[in-house]
N, C-alpha and C positions, 0 to 999 in steps of 0.2 A: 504494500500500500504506500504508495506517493506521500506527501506532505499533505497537498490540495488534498486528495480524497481520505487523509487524516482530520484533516479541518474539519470537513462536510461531515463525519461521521461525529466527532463531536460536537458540531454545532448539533444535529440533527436527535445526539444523547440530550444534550439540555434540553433543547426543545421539548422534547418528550417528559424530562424527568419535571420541567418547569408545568406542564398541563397537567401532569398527576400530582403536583403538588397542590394548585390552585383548585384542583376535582377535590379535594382531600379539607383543603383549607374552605369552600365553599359547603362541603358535606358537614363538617365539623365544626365551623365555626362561623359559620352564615357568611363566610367571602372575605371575615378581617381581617386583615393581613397582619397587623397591629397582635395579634394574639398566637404569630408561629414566628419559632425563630427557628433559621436551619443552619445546621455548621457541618459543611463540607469537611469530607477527610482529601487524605493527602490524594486518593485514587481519585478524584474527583475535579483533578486539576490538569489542565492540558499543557503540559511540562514544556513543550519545544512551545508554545506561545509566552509562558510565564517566562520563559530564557531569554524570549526575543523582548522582553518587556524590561528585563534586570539591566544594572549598569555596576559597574563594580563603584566602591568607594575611594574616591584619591585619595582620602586617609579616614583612616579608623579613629575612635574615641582610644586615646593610652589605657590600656592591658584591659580590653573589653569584653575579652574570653575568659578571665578570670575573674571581673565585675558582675557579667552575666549570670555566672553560679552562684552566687551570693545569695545568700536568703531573701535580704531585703532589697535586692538588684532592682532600678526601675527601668534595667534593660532590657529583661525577659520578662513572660509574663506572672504576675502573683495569684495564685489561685487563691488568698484569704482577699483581697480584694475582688 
């Protein structure tokens, strides 16, 4: 499978997965959308577009891999907040 005929298959996934949500959200919650939250996993991401989207950093925050572990890092995210 090409790149193009990569795309159209995932555009072609959302589409789909986006009308059974709204079929779902409309059955269950009378269409508000205001009342569903959805959180995508990693499989859920069309990797060669999110690549084509990144840009690298011309410089880093100093020792930001070792900030990021931190309990109280406000680099990564905090699950008590």
């Amino acid at each position: 499978m090409d790149a193009s005929d990569a795309d159209r298959e995932i555009e072609t996934q959302y589409e789909e997965a986006g009308e059974f949500l709204s079929e779902l959200t409309r059955k269950f919650f009378g269409s508000d959308l205001a009342r569903v939250v959805i959180v995508p996993g990693n499989h859920d991401v069309h990797w060669n577009r999110a690549r084509q989207a990144m840009r690298p950093l011309q410089t880093a925050p100093p020792e930001i891999a070792k900030r990021a572990l931190e309990p109280e890092s406000g680099v990564r995210w905090n699950w008590r907040e």
